[in-house]
N, C-alpha and C positions, 0 to 999 in steps of 0.2 A: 426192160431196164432203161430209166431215163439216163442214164451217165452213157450207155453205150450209145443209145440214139441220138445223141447228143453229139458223142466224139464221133461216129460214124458219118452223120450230116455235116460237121465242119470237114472230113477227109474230102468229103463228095464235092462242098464247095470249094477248097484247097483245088482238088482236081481241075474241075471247072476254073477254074480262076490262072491254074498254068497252061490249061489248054485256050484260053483267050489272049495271055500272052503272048504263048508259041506262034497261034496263027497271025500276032500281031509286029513281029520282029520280022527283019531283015537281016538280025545274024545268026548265021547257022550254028556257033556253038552255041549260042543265046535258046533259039528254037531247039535245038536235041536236049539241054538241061531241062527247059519248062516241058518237053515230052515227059525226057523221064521222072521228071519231080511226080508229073500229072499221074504216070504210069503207078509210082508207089503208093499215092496216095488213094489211086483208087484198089489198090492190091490190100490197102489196109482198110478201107471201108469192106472188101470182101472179108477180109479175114476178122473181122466185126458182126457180120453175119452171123457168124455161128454162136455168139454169144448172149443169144434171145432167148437161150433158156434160163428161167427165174430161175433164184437162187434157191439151196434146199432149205429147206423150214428149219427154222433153229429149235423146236420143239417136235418131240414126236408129232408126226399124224392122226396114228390113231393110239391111242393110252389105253394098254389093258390091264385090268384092275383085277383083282384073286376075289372071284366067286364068295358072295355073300353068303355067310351062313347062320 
């Protein structure tokens, strides 16, 4: 699913991006925020994961038709 690997990949960089912050501050409540921002966002790139399964087919699969006679 392109929209999930999509929003998945921006949570991953979100992550990345507060964990370059955190290690770039000197204030401690500044550093525990961009932890935890880093921390959710990558709790929701996991919980993105499991949405790799394609959707169901809007049409049956297989179409069975009554025996020609």
């Amino acid at each position: 699913m392109i929209h999930s690997d999509t929003h998945r990949s921006d949570c991953l960089e979100r992550a990345r991006m507060h964990e370059r912050l955190a290690a770039s501050t000197n204030d401690a409540a500044a550093r525990q925020m961009h932890q935890a921002m880093a921390s959710e966002f990558r709790r929701r790139a996991e919980q993105l994961r499991g949405d790799d399964l394609p959707p169901p087919p809007s049409a049956p699969v297989l179409e069975v038709y009554p025996a020609l006679r």
